[in-house]
N, CA, C and O atoms as CSV, one atom per row, in Angstrom:
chain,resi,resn,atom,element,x,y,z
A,1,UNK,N,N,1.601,5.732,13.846
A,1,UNK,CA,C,1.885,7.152,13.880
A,1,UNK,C,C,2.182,7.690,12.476
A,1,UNK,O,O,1.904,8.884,12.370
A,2,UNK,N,N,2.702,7.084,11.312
A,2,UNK,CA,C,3.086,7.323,9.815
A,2,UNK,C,C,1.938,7.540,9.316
A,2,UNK,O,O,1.908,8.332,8.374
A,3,UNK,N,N,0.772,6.981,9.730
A,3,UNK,CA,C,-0.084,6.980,8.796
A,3,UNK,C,C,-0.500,8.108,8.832
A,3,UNK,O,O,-0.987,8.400,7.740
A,4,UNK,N,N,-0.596,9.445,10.028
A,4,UNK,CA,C,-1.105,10.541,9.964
A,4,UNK,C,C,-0.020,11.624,8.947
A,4,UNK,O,O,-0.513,12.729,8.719
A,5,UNK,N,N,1.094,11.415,8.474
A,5,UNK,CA,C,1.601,11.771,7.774
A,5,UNK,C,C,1.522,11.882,6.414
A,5,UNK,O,O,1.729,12.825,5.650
A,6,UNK,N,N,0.976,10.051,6.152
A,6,UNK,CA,C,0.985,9.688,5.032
A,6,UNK,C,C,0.077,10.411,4.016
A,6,UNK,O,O,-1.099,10.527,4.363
A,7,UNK,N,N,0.484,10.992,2.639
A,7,UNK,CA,C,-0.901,11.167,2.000
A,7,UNK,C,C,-1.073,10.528,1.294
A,7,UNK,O,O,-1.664,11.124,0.394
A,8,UNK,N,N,-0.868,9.152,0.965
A,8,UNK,CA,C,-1.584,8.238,0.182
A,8,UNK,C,C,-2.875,8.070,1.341
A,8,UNK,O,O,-4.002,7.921,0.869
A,9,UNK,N,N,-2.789,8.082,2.157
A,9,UNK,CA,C,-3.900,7.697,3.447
A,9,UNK,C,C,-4.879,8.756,3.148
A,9,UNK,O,O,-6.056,8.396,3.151
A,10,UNK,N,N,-4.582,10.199,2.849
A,10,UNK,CA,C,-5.429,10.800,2.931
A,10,UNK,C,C,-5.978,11.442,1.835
A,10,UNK,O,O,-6.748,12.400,1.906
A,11,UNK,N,N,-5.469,10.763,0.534
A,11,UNK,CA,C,-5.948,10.495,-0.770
A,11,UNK,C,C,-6.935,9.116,-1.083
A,11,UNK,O,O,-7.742,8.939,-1.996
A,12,UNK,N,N,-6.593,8.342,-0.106
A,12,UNK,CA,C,-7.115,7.183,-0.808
A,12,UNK,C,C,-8.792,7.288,0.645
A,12,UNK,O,O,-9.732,6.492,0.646
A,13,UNK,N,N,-8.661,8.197,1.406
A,13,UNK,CA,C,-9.863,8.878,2.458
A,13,UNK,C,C,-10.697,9.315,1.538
A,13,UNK,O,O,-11.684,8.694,1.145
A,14,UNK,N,N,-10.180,10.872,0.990
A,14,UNK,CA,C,-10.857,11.606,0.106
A,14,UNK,C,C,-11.901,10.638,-0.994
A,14,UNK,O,O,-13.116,10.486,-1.121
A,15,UNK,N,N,-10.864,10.193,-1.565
A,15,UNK,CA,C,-11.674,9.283,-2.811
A,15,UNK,C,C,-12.322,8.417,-2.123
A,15,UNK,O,O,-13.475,8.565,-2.527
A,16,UNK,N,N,-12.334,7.380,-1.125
A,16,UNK,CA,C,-13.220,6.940,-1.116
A,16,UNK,C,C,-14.778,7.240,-0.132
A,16,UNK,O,O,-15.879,6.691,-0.184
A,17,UNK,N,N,-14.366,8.099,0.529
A,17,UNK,CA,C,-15.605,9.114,0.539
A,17,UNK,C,C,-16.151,9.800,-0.070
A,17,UNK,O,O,-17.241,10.117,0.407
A,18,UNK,N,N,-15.862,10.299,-1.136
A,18,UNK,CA,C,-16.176,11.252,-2.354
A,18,UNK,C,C,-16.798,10.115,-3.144
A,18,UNK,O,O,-17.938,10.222,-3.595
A,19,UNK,N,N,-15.940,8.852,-3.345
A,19,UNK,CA,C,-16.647,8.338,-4.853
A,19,UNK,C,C,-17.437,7.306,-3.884
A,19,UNK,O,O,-17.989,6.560,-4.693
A,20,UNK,N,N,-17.708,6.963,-2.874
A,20,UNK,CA,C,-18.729,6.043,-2.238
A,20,UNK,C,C,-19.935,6.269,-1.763
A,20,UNK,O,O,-21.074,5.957,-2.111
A,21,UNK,N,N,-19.159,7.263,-0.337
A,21,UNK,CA,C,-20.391,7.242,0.780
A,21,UNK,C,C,-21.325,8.284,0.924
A,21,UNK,O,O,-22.450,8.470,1.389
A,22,UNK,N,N,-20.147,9.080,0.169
A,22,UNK,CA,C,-21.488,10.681,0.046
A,22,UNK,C,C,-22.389,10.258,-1.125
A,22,UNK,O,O,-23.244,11.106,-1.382
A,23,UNK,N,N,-22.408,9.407,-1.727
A,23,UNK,CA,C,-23.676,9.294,-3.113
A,23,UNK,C,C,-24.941,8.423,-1.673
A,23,UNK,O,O,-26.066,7.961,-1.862
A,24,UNK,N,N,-24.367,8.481,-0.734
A,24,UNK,CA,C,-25.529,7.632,-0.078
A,24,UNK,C,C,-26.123,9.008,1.247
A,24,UNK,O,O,-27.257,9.474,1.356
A,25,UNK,N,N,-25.173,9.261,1.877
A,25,UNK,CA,C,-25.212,10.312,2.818
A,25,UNK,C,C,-24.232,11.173,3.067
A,25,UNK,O,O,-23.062,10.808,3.186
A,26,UNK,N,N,-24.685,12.605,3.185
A,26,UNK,CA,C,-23.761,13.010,3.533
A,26,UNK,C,C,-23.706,14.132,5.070
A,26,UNK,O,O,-23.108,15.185,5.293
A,27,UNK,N,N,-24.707,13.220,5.950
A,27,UNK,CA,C,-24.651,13.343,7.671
A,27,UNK,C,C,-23.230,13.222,8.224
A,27,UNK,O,O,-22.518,12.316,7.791
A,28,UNK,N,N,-22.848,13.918,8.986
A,28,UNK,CA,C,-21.674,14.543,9.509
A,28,UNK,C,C,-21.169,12.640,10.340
A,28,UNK,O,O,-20.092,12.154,9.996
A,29,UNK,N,N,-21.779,12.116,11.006
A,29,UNK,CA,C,-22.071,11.113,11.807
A,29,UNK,C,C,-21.249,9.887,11.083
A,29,UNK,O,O,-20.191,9.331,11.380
A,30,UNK,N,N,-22.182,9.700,10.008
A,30,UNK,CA,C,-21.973,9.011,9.103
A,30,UNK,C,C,-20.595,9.221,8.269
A,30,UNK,O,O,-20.133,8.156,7.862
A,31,UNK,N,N,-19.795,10.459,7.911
A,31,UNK,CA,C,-18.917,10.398,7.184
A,31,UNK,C,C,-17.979,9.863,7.957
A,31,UNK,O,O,-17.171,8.991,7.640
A,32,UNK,N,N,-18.156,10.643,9.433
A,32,UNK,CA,C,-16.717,10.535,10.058
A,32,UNK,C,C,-16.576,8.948,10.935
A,32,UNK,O,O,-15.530,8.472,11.377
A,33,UNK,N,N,-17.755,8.434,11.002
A,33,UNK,CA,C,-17.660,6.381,10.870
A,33,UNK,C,C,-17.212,5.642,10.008
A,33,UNK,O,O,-16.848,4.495,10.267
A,34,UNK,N,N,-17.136,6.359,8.387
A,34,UNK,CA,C,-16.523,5.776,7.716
A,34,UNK,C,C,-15.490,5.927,7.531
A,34,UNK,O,O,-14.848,5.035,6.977
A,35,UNK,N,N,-14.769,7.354,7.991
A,35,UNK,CA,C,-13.520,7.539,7.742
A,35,UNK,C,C,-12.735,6.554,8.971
A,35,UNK,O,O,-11.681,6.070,8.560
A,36,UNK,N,N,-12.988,6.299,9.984
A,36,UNK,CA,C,-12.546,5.579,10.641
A,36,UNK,C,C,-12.602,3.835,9.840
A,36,UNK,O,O,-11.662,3.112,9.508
A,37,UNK,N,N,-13.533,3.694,9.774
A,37,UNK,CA,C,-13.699,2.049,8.724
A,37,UNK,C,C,-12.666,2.746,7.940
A,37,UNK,O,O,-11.767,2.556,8.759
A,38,UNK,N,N,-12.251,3.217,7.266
A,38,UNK,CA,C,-11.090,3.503,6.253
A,38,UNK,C,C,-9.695,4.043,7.095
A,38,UNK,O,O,-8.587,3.941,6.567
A,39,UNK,N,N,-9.836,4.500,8.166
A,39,UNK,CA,C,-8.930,4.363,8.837
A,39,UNK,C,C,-8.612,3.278,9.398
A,39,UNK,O,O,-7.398,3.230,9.594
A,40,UNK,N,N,-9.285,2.183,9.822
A,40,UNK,CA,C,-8.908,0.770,10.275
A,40,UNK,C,C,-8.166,0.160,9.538
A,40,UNK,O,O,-7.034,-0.270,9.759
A,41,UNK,N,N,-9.126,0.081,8.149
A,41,UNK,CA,C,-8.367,-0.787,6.965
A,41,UNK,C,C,-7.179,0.094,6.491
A,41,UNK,O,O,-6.441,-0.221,5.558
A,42,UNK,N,N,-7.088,1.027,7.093
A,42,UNK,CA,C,-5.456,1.314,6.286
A,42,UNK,C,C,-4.322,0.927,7.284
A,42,UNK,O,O,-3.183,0.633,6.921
A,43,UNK,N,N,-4.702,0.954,8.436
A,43,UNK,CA,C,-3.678,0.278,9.446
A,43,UNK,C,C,-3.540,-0.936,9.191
A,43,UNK,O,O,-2.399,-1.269,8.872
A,44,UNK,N,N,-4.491,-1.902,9.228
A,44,UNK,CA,C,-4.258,-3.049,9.065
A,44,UNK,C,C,-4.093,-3.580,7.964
A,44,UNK,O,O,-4.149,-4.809,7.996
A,45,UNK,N,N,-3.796,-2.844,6.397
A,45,UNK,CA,C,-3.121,-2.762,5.532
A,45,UNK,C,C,-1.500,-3.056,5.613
A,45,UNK,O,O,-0.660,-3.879,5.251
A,46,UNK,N,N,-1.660,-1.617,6.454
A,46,UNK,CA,C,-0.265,-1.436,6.511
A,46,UNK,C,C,0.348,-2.448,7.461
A,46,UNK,O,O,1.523,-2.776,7.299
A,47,UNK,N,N,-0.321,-2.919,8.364
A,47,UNK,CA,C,0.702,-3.987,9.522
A,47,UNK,C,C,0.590,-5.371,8.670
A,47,UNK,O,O,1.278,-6.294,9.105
A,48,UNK,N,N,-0.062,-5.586,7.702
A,48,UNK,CA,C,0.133,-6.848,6.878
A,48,UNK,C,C,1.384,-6.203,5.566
A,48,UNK,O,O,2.099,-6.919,4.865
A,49,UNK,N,N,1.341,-5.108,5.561
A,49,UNK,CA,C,2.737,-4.926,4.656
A,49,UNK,C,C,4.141,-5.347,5.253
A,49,UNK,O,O,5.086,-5.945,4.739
A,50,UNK,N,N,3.942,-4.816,6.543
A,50,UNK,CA,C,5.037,-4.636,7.468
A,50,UNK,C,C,5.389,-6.018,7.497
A,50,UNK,O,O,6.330,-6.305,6.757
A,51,UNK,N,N,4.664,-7.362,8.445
A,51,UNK,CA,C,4.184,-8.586,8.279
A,51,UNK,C,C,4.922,-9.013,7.232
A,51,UNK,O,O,5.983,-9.592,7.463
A,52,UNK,N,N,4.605,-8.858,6.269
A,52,UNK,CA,C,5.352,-9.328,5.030
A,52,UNK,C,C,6.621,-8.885,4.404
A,52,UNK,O,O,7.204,-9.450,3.478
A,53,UNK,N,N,6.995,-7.748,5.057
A,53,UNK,CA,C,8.197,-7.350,4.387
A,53,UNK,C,C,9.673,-7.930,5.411
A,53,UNK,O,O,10.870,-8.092,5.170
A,54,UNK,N,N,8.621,-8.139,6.844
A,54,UNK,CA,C,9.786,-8.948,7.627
A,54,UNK,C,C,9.995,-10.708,7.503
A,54,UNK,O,O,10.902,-11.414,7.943
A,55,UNK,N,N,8.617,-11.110,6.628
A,55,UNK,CA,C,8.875,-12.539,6.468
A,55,UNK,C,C,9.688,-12.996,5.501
A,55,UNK,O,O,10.312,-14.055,5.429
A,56,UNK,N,N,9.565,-11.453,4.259
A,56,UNK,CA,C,10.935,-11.313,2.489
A,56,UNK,C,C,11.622,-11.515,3.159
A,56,UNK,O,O,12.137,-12.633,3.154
A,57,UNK,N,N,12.149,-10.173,4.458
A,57,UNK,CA,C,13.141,-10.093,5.023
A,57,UNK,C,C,14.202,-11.383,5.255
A,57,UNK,O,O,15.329,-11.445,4.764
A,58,UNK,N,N,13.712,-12.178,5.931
A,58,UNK,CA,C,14.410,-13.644,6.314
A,58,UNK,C,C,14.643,-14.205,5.362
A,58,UNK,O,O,15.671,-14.875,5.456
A,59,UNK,N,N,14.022,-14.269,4.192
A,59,UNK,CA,C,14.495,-14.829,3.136
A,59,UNK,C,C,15.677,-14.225,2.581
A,59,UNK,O,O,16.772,-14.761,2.409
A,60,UNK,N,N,15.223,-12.701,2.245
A,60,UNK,CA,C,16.353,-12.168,1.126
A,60,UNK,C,C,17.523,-12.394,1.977
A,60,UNK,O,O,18.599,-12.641,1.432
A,61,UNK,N,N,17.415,-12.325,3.524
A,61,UNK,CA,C,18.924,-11.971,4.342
A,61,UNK,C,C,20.257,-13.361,3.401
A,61,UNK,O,O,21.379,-13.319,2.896
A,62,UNK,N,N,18.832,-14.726,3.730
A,62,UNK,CA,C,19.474,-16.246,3.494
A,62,UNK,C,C,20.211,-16.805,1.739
A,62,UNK,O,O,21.001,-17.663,1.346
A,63,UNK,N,N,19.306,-15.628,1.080
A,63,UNK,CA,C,19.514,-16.012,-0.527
A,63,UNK,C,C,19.653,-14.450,-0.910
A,63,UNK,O,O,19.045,-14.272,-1.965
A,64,UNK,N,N,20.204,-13.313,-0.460
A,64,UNK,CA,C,20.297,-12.223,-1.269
A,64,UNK,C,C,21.383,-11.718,-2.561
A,64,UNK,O,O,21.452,-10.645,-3.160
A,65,UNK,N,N,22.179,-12.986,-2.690
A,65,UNK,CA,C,23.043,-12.650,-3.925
A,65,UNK,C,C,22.160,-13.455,-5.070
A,65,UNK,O,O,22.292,-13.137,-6.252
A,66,UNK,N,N,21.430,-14.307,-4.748
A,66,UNK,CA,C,20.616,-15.392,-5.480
A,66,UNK,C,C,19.343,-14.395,-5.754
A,66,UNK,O,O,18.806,-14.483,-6.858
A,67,UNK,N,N,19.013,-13.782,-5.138
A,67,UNK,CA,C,17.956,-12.617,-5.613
A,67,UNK,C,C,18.051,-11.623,-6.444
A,67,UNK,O,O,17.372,-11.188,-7.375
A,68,UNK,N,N,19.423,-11.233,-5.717
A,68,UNK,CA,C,20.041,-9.930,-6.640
A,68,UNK,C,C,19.576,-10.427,-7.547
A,68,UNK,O,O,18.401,-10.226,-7.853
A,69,UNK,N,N,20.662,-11.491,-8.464
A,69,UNK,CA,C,20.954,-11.850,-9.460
A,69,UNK,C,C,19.779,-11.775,-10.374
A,69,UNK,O,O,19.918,-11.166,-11.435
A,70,UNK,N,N,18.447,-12.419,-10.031
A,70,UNK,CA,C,17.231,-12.535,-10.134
A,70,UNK,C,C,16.406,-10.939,-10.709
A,70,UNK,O,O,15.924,-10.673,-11.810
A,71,UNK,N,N,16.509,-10.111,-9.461
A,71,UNK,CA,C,16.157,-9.077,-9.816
A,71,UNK,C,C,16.376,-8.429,-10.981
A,71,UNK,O,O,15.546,-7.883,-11.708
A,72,UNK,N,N,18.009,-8.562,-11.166
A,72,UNK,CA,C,18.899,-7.861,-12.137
A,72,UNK,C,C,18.865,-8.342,-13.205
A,72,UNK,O,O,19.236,-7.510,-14.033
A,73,UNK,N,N,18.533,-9.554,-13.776
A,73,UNK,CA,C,18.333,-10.309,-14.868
A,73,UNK,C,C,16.769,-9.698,-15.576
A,73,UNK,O,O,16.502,-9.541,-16.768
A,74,UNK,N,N,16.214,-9.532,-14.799
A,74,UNK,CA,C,14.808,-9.165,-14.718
A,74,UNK,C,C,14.686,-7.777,-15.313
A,74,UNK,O,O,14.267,-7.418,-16.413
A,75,UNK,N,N,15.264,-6.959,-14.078
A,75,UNK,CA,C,15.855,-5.417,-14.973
A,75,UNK,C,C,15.842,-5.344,-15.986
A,75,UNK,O,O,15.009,-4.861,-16.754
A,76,UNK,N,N,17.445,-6.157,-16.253
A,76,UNK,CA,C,17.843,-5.934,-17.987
A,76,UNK,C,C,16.979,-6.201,-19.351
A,76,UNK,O,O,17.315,-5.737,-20.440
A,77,UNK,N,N,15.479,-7.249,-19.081
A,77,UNK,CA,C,15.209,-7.827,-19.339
A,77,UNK,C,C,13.413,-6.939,-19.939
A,77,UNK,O,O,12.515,-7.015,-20.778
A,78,UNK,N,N,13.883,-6.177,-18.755
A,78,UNK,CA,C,12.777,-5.006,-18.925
A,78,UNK,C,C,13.280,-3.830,-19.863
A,78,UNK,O,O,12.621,-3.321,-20.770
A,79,UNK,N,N,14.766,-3.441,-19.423
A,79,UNK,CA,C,15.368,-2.272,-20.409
A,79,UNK,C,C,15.033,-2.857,-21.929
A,79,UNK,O,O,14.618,-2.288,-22.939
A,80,UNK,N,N,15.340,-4.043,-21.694
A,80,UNK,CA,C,15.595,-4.694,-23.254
A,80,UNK,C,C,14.220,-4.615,-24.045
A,80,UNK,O,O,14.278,-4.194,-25.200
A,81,UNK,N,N,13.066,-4.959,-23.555
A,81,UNK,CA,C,12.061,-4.823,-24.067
A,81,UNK,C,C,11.465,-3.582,-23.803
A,81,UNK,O,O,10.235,-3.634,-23.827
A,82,UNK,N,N,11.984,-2.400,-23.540
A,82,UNK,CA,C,11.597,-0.970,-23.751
A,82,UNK,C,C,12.148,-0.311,-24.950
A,82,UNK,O,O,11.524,0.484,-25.654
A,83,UNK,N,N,13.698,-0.805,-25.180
A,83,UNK,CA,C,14.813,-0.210,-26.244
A,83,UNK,C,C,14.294,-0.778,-28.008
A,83,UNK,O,O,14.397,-0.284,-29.131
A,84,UNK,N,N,13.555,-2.428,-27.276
A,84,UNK,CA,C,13.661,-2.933,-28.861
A,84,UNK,C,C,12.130,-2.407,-29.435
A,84,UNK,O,O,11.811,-2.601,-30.608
């Protein structure tokens, strides 16, 4: 249901109908088959994000001060090489 919200979904539609399928056709038939092929792959994009953010999930729950730490080292590490 997000995805009809989303406009990365309906930016990343545009462009790739614009920069793909219309250089081949641009029959009414044909666009709106591909927008669906691009609507598939963005769902099932997104349920392999999801997928994966609940498998981090179990991890970060088990090691999340050990991550922090990680992250935050990382951070600083980035400020530091922006400042110098």
């Amino acid at each position: 249901m997000l995805q009809f919200v989303n406009v990365k979904s309906y930016l990343f539609g545009i462009t790739a109908l614009t920069g793909y399928v219309t250089n081949y056709s641009t029959a009414l038939p044909v666009l709106v088959f591909f927008e669906f092929v691009i609507a598939t792959i963005g769902t099932a994009a997104t349920s392999a994000w999801i997928a994966a953010g609940l498998a981090v999930q179990k991890v970060y729950l088990r090691h999340y001060r050990l991550i922090n730490i990680i992250l935050a080292v990382t951070l600083l590490e980035c400020v530091y090489s922006i400042l110098k």
